[in-house]
C-alpha positions as CSV (number, residue, x, y, z in Angstrom):
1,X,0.0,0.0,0.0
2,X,2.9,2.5,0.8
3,X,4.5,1.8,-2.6
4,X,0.8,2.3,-4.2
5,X,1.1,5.9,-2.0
6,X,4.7,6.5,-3.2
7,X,3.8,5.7,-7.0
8,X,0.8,8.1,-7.0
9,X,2.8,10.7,-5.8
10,X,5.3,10.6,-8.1
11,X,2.6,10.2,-10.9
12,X,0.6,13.4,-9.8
13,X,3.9,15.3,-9.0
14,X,5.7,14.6,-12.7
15,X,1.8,15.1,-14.1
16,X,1.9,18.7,-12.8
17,X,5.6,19.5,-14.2
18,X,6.2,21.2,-17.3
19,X,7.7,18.2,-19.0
20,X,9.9,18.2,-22.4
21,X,8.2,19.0,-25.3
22,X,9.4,17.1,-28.6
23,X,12.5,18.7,-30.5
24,X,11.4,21.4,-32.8
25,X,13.2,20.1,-36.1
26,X,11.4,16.7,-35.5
27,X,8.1,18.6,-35.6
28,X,8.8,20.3,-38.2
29,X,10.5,17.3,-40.0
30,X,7.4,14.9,-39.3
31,X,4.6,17.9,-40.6
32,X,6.4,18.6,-44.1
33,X,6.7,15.0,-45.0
34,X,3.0,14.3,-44.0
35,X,2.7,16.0,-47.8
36,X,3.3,12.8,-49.7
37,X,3.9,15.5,-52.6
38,X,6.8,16.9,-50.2
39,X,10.1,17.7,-52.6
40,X,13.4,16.7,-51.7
41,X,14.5,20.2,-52.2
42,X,11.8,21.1,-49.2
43,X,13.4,19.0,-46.9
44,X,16.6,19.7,-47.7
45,X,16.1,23.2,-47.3
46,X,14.6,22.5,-44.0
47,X,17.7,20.3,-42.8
48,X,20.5,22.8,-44.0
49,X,19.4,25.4,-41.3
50,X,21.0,22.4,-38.7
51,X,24.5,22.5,-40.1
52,X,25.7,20.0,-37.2
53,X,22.7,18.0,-38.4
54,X,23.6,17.5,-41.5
55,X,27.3,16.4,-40.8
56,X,25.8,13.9,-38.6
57,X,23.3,12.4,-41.2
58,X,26.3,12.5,-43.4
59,X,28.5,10.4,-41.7
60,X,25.6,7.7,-40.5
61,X,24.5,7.7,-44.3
62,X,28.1,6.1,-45.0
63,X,28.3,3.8,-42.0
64,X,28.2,0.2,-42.1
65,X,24.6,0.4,-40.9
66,X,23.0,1.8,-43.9
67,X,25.4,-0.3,-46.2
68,X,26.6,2.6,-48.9
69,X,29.6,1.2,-50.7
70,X,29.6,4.5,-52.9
71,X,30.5,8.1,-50.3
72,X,27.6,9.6,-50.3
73,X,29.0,13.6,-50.0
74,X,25.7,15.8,-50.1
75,X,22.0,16.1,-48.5
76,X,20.7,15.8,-51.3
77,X,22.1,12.1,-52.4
78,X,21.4,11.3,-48.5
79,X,17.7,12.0,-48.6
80,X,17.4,9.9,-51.8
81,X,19.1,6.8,-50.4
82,X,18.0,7.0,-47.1
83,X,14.0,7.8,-47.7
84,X,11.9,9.7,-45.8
85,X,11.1,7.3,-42.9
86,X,14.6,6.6,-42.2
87,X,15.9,10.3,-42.1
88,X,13.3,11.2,-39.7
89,X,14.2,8.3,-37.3
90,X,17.7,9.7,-37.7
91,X,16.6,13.4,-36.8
92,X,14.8,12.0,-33.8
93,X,17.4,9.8,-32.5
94,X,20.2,13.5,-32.9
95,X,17.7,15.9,-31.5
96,X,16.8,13.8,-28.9
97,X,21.0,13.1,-27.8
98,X,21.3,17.1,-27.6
99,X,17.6,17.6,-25.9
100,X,18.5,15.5,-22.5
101,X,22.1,15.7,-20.9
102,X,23.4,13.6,-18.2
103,X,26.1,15.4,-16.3
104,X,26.9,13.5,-12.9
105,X,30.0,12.5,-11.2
106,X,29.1,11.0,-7.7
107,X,27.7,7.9,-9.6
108,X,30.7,5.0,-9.9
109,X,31.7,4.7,-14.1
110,X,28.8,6.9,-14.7
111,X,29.2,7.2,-18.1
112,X,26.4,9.5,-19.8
113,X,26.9,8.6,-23.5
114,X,26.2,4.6,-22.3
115,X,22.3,6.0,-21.9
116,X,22.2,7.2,-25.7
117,X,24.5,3.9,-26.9
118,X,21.7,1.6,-25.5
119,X,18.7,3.9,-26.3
120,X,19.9,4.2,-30.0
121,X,21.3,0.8,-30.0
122,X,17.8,-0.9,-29.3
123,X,16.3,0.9,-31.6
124,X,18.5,-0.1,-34.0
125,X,18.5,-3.9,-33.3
126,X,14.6,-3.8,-33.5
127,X,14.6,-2.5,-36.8
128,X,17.0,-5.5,-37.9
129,X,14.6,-8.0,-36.1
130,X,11.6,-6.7,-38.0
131,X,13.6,-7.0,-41.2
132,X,15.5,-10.4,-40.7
133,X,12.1,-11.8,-39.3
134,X,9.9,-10.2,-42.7
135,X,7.6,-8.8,-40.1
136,X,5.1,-5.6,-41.8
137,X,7.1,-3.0,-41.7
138,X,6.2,-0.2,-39.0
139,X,8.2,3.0,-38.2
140,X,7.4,1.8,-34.5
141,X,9.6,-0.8,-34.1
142,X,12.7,1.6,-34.2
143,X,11.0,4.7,-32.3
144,X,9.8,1.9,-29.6
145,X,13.2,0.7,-29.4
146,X,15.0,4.4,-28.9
147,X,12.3,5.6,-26.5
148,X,12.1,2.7,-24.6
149,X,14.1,4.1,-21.4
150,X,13.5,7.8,-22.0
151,X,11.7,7.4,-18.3
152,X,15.3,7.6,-17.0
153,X,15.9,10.8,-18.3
154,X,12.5,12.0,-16.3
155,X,14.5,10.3,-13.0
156,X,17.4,11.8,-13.5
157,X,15.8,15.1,-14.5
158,X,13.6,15.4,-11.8
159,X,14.5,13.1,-8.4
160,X,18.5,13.4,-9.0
161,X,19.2,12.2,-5.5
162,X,16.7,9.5,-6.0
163,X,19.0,8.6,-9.7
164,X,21.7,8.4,-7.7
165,X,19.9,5.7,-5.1
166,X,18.7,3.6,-7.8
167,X,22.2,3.2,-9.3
168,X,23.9,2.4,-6.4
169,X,21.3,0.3,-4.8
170,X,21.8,-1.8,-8.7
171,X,25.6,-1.6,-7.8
172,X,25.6,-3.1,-4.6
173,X,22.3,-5.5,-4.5
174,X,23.1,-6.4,-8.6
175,X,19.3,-6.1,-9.2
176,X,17.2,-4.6,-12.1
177,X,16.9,-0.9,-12.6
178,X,13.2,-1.7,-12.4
179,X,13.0,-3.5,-9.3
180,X,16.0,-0.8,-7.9
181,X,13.7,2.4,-9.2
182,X,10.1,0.5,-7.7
183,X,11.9,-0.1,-4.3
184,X,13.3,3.7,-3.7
185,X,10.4,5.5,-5.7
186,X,7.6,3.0,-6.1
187,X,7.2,3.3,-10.1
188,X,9.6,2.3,-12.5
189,X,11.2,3.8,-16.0
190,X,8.9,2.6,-18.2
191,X,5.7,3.7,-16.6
192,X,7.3,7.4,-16.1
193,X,8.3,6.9,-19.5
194,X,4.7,6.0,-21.0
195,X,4.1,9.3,-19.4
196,X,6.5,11.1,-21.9
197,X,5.3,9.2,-24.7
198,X,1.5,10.0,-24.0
199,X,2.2,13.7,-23.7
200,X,3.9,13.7,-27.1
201,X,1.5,12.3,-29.0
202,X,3.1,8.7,-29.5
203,X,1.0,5.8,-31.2
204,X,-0.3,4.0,-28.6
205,X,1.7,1.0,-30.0
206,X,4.7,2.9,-29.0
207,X,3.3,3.6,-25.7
208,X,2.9,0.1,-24.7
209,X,6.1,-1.3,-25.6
210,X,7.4,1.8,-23.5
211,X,5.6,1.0,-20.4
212,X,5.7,-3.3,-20.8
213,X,9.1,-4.0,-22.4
214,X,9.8,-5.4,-19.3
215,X,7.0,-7.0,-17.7
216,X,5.3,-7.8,-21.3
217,X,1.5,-8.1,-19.3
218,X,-0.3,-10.0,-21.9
219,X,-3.2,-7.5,-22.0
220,X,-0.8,-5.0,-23.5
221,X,1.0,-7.3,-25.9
222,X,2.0,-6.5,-29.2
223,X,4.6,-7.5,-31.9
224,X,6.4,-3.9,-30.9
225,X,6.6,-4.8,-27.2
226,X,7.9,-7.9,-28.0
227,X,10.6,-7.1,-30.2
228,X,11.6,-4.1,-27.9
229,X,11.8,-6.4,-25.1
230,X,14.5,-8.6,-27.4
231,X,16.6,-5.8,-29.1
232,X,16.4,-4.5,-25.5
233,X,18.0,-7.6,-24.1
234,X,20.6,-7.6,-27.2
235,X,21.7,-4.3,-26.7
236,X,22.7,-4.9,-22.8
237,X,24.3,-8.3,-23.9
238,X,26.6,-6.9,-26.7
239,X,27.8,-3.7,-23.7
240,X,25.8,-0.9,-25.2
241,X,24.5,-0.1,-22.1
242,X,25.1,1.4,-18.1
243,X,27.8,-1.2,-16.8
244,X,25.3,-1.6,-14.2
245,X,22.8,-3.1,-16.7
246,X,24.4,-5.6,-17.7
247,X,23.7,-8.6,-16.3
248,X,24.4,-12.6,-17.1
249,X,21.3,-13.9,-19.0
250,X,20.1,-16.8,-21.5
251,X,18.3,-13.6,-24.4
252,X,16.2,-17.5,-25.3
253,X,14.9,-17.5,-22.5
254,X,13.2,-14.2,-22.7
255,X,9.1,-14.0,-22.4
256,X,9.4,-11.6,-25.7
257,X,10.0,-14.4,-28.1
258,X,6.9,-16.0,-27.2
259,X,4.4,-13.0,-27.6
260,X,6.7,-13.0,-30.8
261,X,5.2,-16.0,-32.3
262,X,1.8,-15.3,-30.8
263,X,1.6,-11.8,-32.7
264,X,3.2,-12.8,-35.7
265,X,1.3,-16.3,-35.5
266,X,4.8,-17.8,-37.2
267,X,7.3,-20.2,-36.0
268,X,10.8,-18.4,-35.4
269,X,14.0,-19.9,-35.1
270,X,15.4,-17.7,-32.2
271,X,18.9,-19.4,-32.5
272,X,19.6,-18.3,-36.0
273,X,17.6,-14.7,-35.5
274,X,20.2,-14.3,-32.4
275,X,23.3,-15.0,-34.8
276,X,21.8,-12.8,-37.0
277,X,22.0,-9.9,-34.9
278,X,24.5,-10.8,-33.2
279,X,26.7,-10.4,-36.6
280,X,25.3,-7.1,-37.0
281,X,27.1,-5.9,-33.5
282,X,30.1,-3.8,-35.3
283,X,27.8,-2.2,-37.5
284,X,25.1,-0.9,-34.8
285,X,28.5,-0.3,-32.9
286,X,29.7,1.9,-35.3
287,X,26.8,3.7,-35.9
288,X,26.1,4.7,-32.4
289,X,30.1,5.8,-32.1
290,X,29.2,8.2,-35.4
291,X,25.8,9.3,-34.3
292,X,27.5,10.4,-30.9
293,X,30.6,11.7,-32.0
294,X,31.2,15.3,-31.4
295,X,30.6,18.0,-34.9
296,X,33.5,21.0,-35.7
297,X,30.9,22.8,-37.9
């Protein structure tokens, strides 16, 4: 009952708090290619004004991840190989990395870029499950997967000391950061999270993987929540993560591959899907090192 009491009041307190609003060049991205007649020259325009953006898009274009054998050396090119859909994931993922800032030193091998490497790293790893596993393609697999902890970055932001409690209480117990941030504030990251998500408009699809990826209640499930759940996993196994978070586990063992095969309604080989993706490691690697990397504009 005193957790119940402890939840609700974090609940009502972050309710009444002038949360983050959604980066403006992602707005303004996302309205001008609602126009399905939108020109490239349009976007490009719109792009340009970010000069630091466009380096960035640049160099991700080239990476391993997106596969361009050929440099590609101008917006222009990049827009055309990249599509729409992709670039706007990619705007996302940048605005977002300068939007939220973790500066703290108290906290043992607190290190603030491991929050973006995991973030971006999931989302990244879900959008190779959906295409390794042929599932319908959905822009929500990858924005589930990036979002997925932004409810840390409320923590942090708002109950600093109680951060700094959760960490070390993962430190020194070696539990969850969901069992660590229930015990000291009676809600975890993915609830607070859900909150986020709600406020800016998010598909309810991308809601629910937000606010189950870890406890997967079957009332919510989804093929998003399960394959953030997984790429979730992956990402902590191959490092990209808090030190803290990672933890020894069997990823096969996971509840996510189940609701998997229920929402797909195929049989999946999870042995080969986990070589898979476990061969695309360097690749994600590198294009979390680029996306992160600091821009002389």
């Amino acid at each position: 009952m005193a957790k119940d009491k402890d939840k609700d009041k974090v609940l009502d307190y972050l309710l009444k708090k002038q949360l983050p609003t959604l980066p403006t060049i992602f707005t303004e991205f996302s309205k001008l290619v609602s126009n399905p007649f939108v020109s490239n020259k349009k976007v490009s325009d719109l792009i340009m004004k970010d000069q630091a953006m466009v380096v960035k898009i640049l160099r991700l274009c080239n990476s391993a991840m997106y596969g361009k054998r050929q440099e590609i050396k101008n917006l222009t090119n990049a827009i055309t190989y990249l599509g729409l859909e992709t670039l706007k994931n990619i705007i996302l993922q940048i605005a977002l990395v300068r939007m939220f800032r973790f500066e703290h030193n108290k906290i043992p091998d607190f290190n603030p870029a491991a929050f973006w490497q995991h973030s971006i790293s999931t989302a990244y790893f879900s959008n190779i499950m959906e295409k390794t596993l042929k599932l319908r393609h959905n822009e929500n697999f990858y924005i589930g997967g990036l979002l997925h902890d932004i409810g840390k970055v409320l923590v942090y932001q708002f109950y600093p000391g109680k951060f700094e409690e959760i960490v070390l209480m993962q430190i020194e117990d070696e539990v969850h950061d969901y069992q660590a941030e229930t015990e000291i504030l009676g809600v975890d990251h993915a609830e607070i999270g859900g909150i986020l998500a709600e406020k800016w408009n998010f598909d309810k699809e991308i809601i629910d993987a937000i606010q189950y990826h870890h406890s997967l209640l079957k009332s919510r499930s989804s093929l998003v929540t399960a394959v953030v759940n997984i790429s979730n996993l992956f990402s902590k196994k191959a490092g990209l993560c808090f030190p803290w978070d990672e933890k020894s586990f069997d990823i096969k063992t996971s509840g996510g591959w189940q609701m998997l095969m229920e929402e797909s309604k195929m049989h999946i080989d999870v042995d080969h899907t986990i070589l898979v993706l476990t061969e695309e490691n360097e690749a994600v690697k590198e294009a979390v090192k680029e996306l992160l990397a600091p821009v002389k504009t």
